[in-house]
N, C-alpha and C positions, 0 to 999 in steps of 0.2 A: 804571562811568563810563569813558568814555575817555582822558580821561588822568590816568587817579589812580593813582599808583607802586603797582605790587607787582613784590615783594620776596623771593624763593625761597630759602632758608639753608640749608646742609645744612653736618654737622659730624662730623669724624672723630678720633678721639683712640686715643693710642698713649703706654704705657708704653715710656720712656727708661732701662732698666735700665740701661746702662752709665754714664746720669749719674747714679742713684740710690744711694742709701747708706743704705738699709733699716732696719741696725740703728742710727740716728742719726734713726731717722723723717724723711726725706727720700726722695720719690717725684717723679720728675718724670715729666711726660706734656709729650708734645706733638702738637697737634691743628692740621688744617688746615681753614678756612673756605672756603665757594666760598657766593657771593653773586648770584643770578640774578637779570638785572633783566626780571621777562615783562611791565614794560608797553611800553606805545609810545615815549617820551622819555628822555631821558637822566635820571641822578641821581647824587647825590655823598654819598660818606660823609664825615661832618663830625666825628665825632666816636663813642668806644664807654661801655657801663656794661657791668661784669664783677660777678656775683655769686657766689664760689668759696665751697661749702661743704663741709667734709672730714668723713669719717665720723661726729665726734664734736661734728659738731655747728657747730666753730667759723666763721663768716662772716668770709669778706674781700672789702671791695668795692674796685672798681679802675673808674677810668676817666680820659680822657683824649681828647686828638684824636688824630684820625686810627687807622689802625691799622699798625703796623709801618712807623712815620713816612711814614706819604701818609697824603693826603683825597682818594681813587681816584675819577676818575670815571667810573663804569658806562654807558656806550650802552643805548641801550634791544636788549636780543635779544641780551645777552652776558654775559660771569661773570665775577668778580672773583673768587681765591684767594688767600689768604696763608697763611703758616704761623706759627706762635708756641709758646709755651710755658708752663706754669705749676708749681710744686712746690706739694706736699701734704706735714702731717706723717703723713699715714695710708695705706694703698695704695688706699682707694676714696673717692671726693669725688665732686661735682658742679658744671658751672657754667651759667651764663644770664646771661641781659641784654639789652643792646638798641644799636642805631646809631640816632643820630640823624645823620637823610640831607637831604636839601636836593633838590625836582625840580626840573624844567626852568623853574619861572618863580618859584625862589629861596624858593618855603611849607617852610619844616621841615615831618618828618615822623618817627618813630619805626619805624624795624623790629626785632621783635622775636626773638630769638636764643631758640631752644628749649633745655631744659634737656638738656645730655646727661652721660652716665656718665663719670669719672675710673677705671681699675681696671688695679690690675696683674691680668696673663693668668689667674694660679692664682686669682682669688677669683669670674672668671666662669662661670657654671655653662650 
């Protein structure tokens, strides 16, 4: 349909070894977001859900508005990035979840955020 939002995510993450303190089980990463809007219309991110889960298992959810305090509004045929961060107590986790977005004539809508990998460098093969 023509103007029904999509939504492009792509997600890159990086161990923060110099803020990490290993033997204290603290790992931090930080990852950046870029947000492709390929329909025809504009759309706004309103709000995120974060689901972190660290090797062992444990779940932490996070959510809130906006991301890196804005509700960014996306042109249609352009990209929104941000950068941010998360700690782990383990050196390999995962996260996911979703934005809820708003299009050009105010319908919420959900995009959803692909799972990607948390890892420090040495446990990727």
């Amino acid at each position: 349909m023509l103007n029904e939002p999509r939504i492009y995510i792509q997600v890159q993450s990086t161990y923060v070894e110099s803020q990490s303190q290993p033997e204290q089980q603290r790992f931090v990463f930080a990852y950046t977001i870029s947000i492709r809007n390929l329909g025809h219309f504009p759309v706004q991110l309103i709000s995120r859900y974060w689901r972190i889960t660290n090797s062992d298992g444990h779940r932490t959810e996070i959510q809130g508005e906006g991301v890196v305090g804005k509700q960014p509004l996306i042109p249609a045929g352009t990209e929104y990035s941000y950068s941010s961060g998360t700690i782990l107590e383990t050196p390999l986790g995962t996260m996911e979840g979703h934005y809820e977005m708003i299009d050009h004539e105010g319908h919420p809508f959900r995009a959803t955020i692909p799972v990607f990998r948390l890892a420090i460098p040495t446990l990727i093969n």
